[in-house]
Structure formats: C-alpha cells, structure tokens
C-alpha positions in Angstrom: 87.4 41.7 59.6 86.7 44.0 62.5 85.6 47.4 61.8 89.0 48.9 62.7 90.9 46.6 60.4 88.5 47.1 57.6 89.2 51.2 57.9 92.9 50.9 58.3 92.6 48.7 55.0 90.8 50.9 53.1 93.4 53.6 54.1 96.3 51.6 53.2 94.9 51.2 50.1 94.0 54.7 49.3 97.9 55.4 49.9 98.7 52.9 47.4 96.1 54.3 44.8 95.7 57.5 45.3 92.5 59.3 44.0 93.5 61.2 40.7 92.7 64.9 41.3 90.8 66.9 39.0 92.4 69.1 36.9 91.9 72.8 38.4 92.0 74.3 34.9 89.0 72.2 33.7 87.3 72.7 36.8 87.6 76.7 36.2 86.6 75.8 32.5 84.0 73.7 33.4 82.3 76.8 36.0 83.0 79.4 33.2 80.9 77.9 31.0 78.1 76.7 33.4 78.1 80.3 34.5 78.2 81.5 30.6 75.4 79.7 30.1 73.0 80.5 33.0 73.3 84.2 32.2 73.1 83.8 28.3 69.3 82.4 29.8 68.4 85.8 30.8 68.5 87.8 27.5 66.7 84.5 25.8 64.0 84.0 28.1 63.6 87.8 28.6 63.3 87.8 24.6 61.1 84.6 24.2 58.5 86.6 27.2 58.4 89.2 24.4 58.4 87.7 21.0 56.3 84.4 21.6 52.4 84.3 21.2 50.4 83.3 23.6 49.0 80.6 21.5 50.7 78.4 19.2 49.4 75.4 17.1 52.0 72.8 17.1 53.3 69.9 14.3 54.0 66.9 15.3 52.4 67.0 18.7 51.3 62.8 18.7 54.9 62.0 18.1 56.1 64.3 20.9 54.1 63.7 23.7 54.8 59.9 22.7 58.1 59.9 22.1 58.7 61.8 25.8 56.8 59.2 27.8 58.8 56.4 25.6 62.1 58.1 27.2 60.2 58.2 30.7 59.6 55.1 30.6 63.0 54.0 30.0 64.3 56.1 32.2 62.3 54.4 35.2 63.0 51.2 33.6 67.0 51.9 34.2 66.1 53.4 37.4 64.5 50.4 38.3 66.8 47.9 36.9 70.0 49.9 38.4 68.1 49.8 41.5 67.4 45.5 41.4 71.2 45.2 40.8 72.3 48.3 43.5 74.2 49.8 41.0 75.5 53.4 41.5 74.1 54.7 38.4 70.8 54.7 40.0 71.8 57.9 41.3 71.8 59.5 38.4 68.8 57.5 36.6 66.5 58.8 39.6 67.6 62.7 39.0 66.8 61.9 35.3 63.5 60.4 36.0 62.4 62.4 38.5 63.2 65.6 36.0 61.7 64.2 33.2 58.3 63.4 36.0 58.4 67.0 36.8 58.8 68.4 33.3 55.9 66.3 32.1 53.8 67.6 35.0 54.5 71.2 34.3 53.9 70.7 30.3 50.8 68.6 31.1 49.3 71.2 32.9 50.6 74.2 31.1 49.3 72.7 27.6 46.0 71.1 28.5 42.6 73.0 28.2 39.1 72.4 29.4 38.8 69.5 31.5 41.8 68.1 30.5 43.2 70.8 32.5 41.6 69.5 35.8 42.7 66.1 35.0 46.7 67.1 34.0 46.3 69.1 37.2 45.1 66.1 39.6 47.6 63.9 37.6 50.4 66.5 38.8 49.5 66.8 42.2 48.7 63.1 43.1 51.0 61.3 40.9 53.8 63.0 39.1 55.2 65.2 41.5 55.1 63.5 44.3 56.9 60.6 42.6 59.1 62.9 41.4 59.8 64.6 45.0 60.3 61.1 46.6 62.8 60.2 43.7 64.5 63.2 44.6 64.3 62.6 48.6 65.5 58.6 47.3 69.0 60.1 45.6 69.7 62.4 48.3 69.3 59.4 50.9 71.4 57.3 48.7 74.1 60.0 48.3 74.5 60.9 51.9 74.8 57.0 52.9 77.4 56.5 50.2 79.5 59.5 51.4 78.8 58.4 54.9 80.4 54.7 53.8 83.0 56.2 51.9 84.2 58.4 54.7 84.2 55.8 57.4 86.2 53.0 55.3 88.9 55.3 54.5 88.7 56.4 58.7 88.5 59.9 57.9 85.8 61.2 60.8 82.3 61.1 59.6 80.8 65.1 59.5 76.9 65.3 58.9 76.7 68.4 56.5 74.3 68.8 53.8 74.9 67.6 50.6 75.5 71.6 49.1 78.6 71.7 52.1 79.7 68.3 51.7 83.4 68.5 49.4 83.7 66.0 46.4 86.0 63.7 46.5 89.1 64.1 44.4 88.9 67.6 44.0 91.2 69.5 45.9 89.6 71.8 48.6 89.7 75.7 47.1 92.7 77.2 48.6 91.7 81.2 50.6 93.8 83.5 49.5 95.5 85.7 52.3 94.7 89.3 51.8 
C-alpha cells in the first residue's frame, strides 16, 4: 500500500472505531486531586524543614539501599526487555528508570560522608545522571515519533510542537469560554 492509501485506511478506520473519549468529570477529578496534592506538599515540607534533625541514624539501612537497587535493576531489566520486543511500555519503564537513576544519585550523595562522598558524587556525575538524562531524552524521542506516526496514518497534518503543547489523544480539546 501506498502511503496515501495506507492514511485513508487508517481514517476509515478511525470512523468505524472511534476513539472513546475521556470522561470530563474524571478528568476535572483527576486535576483536583493532582493539584490537592502538590499544595498539601508545601505545609509538609515546610514542617519536615522545621521539625527534622539534621542527623538521623537509620534501621534497616542494608535492606534499603538493597532492596532500591533490586527494584532498579528490574526496572532497567523491563526497560530493556520492552525495548528488545519494541513494546510501548518502554515509554513508561524508561521515566521509571531514569527516576529511580536520579533519585539514587541525589540520596547517594546527600547520605554519603567522607570519601564516600567524593565517590557518590563522581558516581552521579559520570554515571547516574547522565544515564538518567539520556533515558529521559530516549522517551521524549520515542513519544514525539509515535505521535508523529499516529498523526500521519490517520492523515491529520503533522504540527511539530513540543511535547507540553502537543493535545492527547482522546481527550477532547478544552472548550474557551466566550466572555
């Protein structure tokens, strides 16, 4: 199939199964309580600032620190494995890895003393973050082609935003209100 035909497929299709559309009052729920949330944060980190001490000893701290690179690992296995079979979870296995690579870099650093500090700190810089950043830079690739795809098989005219102006699919665009 031609190009052409290939786009005028995909749009016949799309007429005959339409995508669903999200639900506007679960969308409105869903942003209430993201937004709930992300200001309950300031009181808690303002109090934590003000109640925690600046050193604490901590229980456990074998079984932590091995039990987060155990779910690091995994999640790069995933990535990995999602990535051999060019599945579209590997999208979200990447953001989770290259979280959890950040997160260990910042606690790595932030709980080391002495020498250690200087070796969680070349650790960061040389390996962690910028695995991290390129994990990040992989999904974003990967997310731009796939909309990309998407667009031009269901012949809808191919606009290069960035990803923070580019609309989901199967939500309905936000309607202006007149004033």
């Amino acid at each position: 199939m031609s190009p052409s035909e290939r786009a005028d497929l995909a749009r016949r299709l799309t007429r005959l199964a339409p995508v669903p559309h999200a639900d506007e009052q679960a969308r409105r729920r869903f942003v209430v309580v993201v937004v709930t949330a992300a200001l309950l944060m300031i009181p808690w980190v303002a109090a934590l600032a003000w109640t925690l001490p600046p050193r604490y000893l901590a229980g456990h701290w074998r079984t932590t620190w091995v039990g987060f690179d155990l779910v690091l690992a995994a999640a790069l296995a995933v990535t990995a494995w999602a990535a051999v079979r060019r599945r579209q979870i590997v999208v979200l296995t990447a953001i989770v890895s290259a979280t959890l690579l950040a997160c260990d870099a910042w606690f790595d650093i932030m709980t080391a003393a002495g020498p250690d500090r200087w070796v969680s700190l070349a650790t960061a810089l040389l390996i962690e973050l910028p695995f991290a950043g390129w994990l990040f830079y992989v999904v974003h690739a990967l997310i731009r082609l796939s909309m990309r795809r998407m667009l031009t098989l269901s012949g809808q005219t191919v606009i290069d935003l960035p990803l923070w102006r580019m609309p989901l699919f199967g939500v309905p665009p936000r309607r202006r209100r007149r004033t």
